[in-house]
C-alpha positions in Angstrom: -30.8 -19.3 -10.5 -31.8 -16.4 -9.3 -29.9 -14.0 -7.4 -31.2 -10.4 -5.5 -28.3 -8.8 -4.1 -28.9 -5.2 -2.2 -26.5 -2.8 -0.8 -27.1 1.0 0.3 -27.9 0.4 4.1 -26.4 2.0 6.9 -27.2 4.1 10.0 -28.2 7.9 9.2 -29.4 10.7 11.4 -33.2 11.8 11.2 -33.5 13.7 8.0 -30.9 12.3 6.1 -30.8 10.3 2.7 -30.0 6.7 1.3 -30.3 5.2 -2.0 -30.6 1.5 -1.8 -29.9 -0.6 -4.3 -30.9 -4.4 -5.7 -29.0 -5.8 -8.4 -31.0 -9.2 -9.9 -30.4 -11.9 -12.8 -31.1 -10.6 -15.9 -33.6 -13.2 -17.0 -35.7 -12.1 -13.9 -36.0 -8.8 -14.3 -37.1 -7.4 -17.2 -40.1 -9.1 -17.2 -41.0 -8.3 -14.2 -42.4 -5.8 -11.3 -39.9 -5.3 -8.6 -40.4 -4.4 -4.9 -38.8 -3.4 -2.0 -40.3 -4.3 1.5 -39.1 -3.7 5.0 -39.4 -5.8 8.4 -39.2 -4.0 11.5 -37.4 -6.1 14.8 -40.9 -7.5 16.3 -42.7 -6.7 13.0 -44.5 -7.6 9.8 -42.6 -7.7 6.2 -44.6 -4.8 4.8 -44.0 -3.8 1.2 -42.7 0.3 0.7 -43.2 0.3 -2.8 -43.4 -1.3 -6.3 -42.6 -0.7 -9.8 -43.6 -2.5 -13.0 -41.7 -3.8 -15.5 -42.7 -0.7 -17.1 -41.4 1.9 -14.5 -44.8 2.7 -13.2 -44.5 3.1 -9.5 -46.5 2.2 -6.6 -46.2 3.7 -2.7 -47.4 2.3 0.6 -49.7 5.2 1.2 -47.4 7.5 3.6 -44.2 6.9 2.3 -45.3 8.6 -1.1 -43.5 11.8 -1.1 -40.3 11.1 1.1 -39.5 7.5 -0.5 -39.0 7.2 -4.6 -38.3 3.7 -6.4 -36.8 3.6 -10.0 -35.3 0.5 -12.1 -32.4 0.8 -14.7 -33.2 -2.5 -16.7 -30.2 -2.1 -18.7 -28.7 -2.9 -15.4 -31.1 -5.3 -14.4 -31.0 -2.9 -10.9 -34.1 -1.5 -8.8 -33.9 2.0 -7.0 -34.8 3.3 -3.5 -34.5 6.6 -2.5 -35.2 7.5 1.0 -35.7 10.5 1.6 -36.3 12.9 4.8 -35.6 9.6 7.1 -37.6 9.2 10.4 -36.3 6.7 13.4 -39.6 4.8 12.3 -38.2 4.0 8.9 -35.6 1.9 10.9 -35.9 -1.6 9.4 -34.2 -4.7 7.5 -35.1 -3.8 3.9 -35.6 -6.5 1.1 -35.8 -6.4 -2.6 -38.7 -8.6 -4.1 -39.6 -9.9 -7.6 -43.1 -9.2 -7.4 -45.7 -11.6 -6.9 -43.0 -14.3 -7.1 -41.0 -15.9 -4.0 -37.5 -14.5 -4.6 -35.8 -12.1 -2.0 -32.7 -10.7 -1.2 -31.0 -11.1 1.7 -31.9 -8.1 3.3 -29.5 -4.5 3.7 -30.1 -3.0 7.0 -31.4 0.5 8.0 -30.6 2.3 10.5 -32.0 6.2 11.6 -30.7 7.3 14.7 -28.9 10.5 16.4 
C-alpha cells in the first residue's frame, strides 16, 4: 500500500519560509520521480515542481528561484523549500508520485499578515 504523508504547512507572513515535507513507502520511491502540486480554493491542482529519481529538478516556470525541491531517498522523503512567500502562494499543497495516481492528503499553506 502506498502511503504519502506531508507535514510543514502553516500560516506565514509575506516573505517568510517553510520547508514541507512528504514522507512515502519505501518500495515507491526510489524508483520514482516525485512531485509536489498545489490547489488554490476555486482553482486548478497545478504542479510546483518535480524531481527524478535521480535528484534532477524541475520548476513551474516562476516559482524557479524562490521555491527548491530535494529528496533524501535514504528516507524515502521529498523536500520543498519555499522561499520569499507571496499571499499568492496560498494553497493546499500535495505530494505526488509522478506520473502515477498516488497523493497525499494534502498540508495547508497559508501567507497572510
Amino acid at each position: 500500500q502506498v502511503q504519502l504523508v506531508e507535514s510543514g504547512g502553516g500560516l506565514v507572513q509575506p516573505g517568510g519560509s517553510l520547508r514541507l515535507s512528504c514522507a512515502a513507502s519505501g518500495s515507491i520511491f526510489r524508483g520514482n520521480a516525485m512531485a509536489w502540486y498545489r490547489q488554490a480554493p476555486g482553482k486548478e491542482r497545478d504542479m510546483v515542481a518535480r524531481i527524478t529519481n535521480g535528484g534532477v529538478p524541475y520548476y513551474q516556470g516562476s516559482l524557479k528561484g524562490r521555491f527548491t525541491i530535494s529528496r533524501d531517498n535514504a528516507k524515502n522523503t521529498v523536500y520543498l523549500q519555499m522561499n520569499s512567500l507571496k499571499p499568492e502562494d496560498t494553497a493546499v499543497y500535495y505530494c505526488n508520485v509522478y506520473g502515477l495516481p498516488y497523493w497525499g492528503q494534502g498540508t495547508q499553506v497559508t501567507v497572510s499578515s
